[in-house]
C-alpha positions in Angstrom: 12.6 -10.2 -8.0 10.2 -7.5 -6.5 8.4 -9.1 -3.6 6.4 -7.4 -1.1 6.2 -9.3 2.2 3.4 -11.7 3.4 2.6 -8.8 6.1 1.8 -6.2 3.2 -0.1 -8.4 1.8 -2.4 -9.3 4.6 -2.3 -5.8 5.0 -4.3 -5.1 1.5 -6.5 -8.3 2.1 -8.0 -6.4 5.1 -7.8 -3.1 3.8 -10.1 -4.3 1.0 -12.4 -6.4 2.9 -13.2 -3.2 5.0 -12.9 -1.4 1.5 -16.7 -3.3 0.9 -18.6 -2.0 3.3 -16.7 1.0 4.3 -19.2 2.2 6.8 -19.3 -1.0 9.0 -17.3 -1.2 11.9 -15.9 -4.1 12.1 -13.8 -6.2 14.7 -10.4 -8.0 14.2 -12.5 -11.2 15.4 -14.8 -10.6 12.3 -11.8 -10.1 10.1 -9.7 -12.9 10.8 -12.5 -14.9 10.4 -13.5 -13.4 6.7 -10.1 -13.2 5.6 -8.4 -16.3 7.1 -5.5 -14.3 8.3 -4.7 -15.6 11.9 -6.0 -13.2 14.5 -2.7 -12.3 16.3 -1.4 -10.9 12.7 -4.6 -9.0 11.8 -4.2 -7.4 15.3 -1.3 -6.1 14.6 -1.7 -5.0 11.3 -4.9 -3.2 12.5 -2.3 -1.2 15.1 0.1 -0.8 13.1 -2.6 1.0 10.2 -4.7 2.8 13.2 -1.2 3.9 14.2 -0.5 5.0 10.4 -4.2 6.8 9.9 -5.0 4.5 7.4 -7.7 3.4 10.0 -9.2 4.8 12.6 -10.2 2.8 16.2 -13.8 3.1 17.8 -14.0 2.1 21.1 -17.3 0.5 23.0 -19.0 -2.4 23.1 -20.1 -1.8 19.5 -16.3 -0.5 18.4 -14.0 -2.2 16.2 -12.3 -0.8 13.1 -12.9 1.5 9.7 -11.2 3.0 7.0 -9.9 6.8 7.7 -10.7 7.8 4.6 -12.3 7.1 1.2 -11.3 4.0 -0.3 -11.1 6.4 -3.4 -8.2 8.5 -1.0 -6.1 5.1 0.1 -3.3 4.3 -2.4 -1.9 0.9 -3.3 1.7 3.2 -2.6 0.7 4.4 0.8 -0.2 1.0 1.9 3.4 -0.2 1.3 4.8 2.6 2.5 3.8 2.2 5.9 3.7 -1.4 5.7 7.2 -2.3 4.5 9.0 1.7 4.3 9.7 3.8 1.5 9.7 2.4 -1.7 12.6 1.8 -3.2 13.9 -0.4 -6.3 17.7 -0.1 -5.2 19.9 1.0 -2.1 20.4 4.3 -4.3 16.9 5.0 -4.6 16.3 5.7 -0.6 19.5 7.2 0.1 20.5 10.6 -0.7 23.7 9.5 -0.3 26.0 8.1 -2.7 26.8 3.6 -2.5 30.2 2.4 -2.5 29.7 1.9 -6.1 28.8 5.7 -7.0 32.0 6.7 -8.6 31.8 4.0 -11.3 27.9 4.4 -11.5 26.5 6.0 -14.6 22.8 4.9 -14.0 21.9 5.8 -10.8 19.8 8.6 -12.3 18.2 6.0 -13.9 17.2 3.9 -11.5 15.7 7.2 -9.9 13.5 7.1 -12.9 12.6 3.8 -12.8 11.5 4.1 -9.0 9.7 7.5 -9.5 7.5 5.3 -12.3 7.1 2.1 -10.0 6.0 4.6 -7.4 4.0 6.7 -9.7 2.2 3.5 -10.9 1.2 2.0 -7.6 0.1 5.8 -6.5 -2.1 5.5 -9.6 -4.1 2.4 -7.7 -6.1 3.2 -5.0 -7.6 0.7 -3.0 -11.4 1.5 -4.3 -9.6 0.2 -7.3 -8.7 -3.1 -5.8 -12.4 -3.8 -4.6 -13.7 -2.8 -8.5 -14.2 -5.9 -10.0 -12.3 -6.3 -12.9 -13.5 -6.9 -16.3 -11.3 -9.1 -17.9 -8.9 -11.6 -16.4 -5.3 -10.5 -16.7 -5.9 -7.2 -17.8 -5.2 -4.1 -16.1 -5.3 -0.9 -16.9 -3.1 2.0 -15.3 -3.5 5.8 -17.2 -0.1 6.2 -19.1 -0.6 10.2 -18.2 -1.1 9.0 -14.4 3.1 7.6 -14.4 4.4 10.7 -15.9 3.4 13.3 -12.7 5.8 16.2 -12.8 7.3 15.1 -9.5 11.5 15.3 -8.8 12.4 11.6 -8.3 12.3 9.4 -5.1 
């Protein structure tokens, strides 16, 4: 099973929140409160993404917190990348090195596929995308033409 961790997804929650009013600075009191995330973990998510220039820090008595770029220029794969690391379906598909399995292995150049499309697909969704409402429950619609990019594999 593919499961991203609780921070990551805190870490979307508040990047979509701030995603709504993108030009409002906003503090990690104000966040906590709107997203029910407990304050200690939104602070350091916010440190960890202001770190990460996924958000940039404004100091003062007015300061808090706001996206470093359009929502339309923040990817659902970027988030996880600097939430949880690279992304990466199998041991194989991170390392450039072989697994102590490689000599039997006749589909680790697929599972370089598979990754490249996983990443591909979630570097399709940005986070303006998230904040879009959507249409029709349980549907979701990537481009086909958007997973194909002529890219050599993860």
């Amino acid at each position: 099973m593919l499961r991203l961790s609780k921070l990551t997804d805190y870490g979307v929650v508040i990047l979509s929140f701030m995603a709504k009013d993108r030009a409002r600075v906003l503090t990690s009191i104000e966040i906590a409160a709107v997203t029910g995330i407990a304050l200690p973990t939104v602070s350091k998510l916010l440190k960890v993404m202001v770190n990460s220039d996924l958000l940039v820090s404004v100091r003062g008595a007015k300061g808090g917190y706001l996206l470093a770029r359009l929502p339309a220029d923040i990817t659902v794969a970027s988030i996880i990348t600097v939430l949880e690391g690279p992304i990466a379906l199998t041991e194989c598909s991170l390392s450039k090195q072989a697994c102590e399995q490689a000599t039997g292995c006749d589909i680790k150049a697929n599972w370089h596929l598979i990754n490249q499309t996983v990443h591909n697909a979630l570097d399709a969704i940005t986070l303006a995308d998230l904040v879009r409402p959507v249409l029709r429950a349980n549907e979701i619609t990537i481009p086909i033409a958007s997973l194909y990019h002529a890219q050599s594999p993860i």
